[in-house]
Z-matrix of the N, CA and C atoms (Angstrom, degrees):
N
C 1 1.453
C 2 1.530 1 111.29
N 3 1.255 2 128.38 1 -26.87
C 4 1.396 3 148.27 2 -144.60
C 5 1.909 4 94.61 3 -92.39
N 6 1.485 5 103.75 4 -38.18
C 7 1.529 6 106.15 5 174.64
C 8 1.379 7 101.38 6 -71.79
N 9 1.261 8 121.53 7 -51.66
C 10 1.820 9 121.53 8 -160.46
C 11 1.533 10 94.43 9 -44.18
N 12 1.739 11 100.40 10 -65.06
C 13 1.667 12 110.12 11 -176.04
C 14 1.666 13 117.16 12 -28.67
N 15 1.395 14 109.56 13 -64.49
C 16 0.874 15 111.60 14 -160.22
C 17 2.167 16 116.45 15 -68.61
N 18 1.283 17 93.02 16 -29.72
C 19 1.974 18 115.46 17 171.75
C 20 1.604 19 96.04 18 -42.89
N 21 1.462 20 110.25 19 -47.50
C 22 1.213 21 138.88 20 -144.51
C 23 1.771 22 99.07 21 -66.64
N 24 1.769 23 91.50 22 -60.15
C 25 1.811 24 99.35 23 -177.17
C 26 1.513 25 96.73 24 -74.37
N 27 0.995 26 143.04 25 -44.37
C 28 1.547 27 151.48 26 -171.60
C 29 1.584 28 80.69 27 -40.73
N 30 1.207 29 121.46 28 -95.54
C 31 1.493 30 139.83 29 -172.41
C 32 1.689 31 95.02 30 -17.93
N 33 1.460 32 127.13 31 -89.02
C 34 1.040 33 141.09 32 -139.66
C 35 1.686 34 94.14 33 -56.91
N 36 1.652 35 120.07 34 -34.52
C 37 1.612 36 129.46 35 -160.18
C 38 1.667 37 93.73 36 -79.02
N 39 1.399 38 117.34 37 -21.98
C 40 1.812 39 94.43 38 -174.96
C 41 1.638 40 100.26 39 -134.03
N 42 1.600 41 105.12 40 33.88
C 43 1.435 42 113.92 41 179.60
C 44 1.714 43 97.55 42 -71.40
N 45 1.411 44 115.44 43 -32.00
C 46 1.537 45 130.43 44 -175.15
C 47 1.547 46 107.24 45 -58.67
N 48 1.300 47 106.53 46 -38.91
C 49 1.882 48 121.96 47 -149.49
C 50 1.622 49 88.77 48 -86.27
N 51 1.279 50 118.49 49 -33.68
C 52 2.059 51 126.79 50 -177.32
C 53 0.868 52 106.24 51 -66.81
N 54 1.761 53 127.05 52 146.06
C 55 1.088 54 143.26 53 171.99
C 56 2.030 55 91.71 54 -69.37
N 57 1.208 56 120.18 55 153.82
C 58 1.309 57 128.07 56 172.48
C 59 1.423 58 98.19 57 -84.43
N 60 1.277 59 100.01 58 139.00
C 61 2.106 60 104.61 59 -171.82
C 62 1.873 61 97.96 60 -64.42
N 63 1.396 62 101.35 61 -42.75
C 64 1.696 63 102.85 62 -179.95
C 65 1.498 64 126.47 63 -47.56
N 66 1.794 65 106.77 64 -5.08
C 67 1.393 66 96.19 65 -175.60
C 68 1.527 67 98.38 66 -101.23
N 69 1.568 68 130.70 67 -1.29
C 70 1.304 69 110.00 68 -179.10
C 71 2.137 70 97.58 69 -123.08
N 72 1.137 71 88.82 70 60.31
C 73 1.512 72 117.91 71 179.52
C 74 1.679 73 96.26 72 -73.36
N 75 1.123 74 149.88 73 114.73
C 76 1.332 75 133.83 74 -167.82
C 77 1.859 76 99.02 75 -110.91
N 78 1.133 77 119.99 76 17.26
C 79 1.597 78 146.99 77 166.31
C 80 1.784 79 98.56 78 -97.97
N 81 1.399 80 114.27 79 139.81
C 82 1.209 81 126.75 80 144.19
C 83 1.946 82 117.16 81 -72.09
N 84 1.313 83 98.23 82 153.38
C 85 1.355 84 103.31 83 175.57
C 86 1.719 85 109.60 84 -60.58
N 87 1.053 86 100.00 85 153.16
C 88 2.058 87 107.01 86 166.14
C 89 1.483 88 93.69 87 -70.46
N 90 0.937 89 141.48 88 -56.07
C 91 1.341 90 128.81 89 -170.77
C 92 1.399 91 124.97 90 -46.46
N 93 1.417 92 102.72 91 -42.30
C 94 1.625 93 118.29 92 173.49
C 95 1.583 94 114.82 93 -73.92
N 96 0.866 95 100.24 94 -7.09
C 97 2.113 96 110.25 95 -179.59
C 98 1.565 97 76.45 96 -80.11
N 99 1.897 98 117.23 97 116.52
C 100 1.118 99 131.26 98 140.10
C 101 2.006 100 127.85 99 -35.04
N 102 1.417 101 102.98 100 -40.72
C 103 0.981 102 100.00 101 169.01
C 104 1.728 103 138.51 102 -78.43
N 105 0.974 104 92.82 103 -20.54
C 106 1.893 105 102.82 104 -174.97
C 107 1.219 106 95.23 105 103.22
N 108 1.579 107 88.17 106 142.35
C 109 2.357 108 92.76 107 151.37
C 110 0.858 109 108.33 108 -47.03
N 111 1.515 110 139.39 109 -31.08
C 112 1.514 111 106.84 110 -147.19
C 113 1.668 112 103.69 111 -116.48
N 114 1.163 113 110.49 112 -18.45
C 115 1.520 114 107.96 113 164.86
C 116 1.701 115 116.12 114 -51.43
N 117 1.239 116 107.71 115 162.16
C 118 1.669 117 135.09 116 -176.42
C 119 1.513 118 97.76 117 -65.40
N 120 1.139 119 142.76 118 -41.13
C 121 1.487 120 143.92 119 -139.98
C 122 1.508 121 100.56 120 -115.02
N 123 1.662 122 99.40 121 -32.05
C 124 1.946 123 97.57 122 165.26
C 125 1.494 124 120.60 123 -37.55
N 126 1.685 125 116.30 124 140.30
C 127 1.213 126 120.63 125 -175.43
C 128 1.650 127 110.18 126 -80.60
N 129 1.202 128 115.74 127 -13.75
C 130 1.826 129 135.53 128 161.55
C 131 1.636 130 103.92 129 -21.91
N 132 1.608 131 87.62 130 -79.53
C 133 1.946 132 127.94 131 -165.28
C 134 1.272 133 99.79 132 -69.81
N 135 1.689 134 137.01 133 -10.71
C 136 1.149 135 127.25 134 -178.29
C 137 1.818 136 116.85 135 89.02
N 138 1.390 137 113.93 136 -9.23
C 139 1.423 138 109.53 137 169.16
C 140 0.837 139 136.03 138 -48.30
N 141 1.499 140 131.10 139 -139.80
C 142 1.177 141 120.98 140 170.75
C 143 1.617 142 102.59 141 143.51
């Protein structure tokens, strides 16, 4: 258990020093889709 723990603080101490996986997202946000999820033209639904 004493390894998990410790993986654990290791992780959390250079979680700061990592790029966040969300910035090499190669998707735009849903929010940024002008159209909405739920519109016809959303890239979600396949429009376009």
């Amino acid at each position: 258990m004493s390894l998990i723990n410790e993986a654990l603080k290791r992780a959390e101490k250079d979680k700061d020093r990592r790029p966040r996986p969300t910035d090499f997202r190669p998707h735009t946000d849903v929010s940024a889709d002008p159209a909405g999820p739920d519109d016809d033209t959303s890239v979600l639904n396949g429009g376009g």
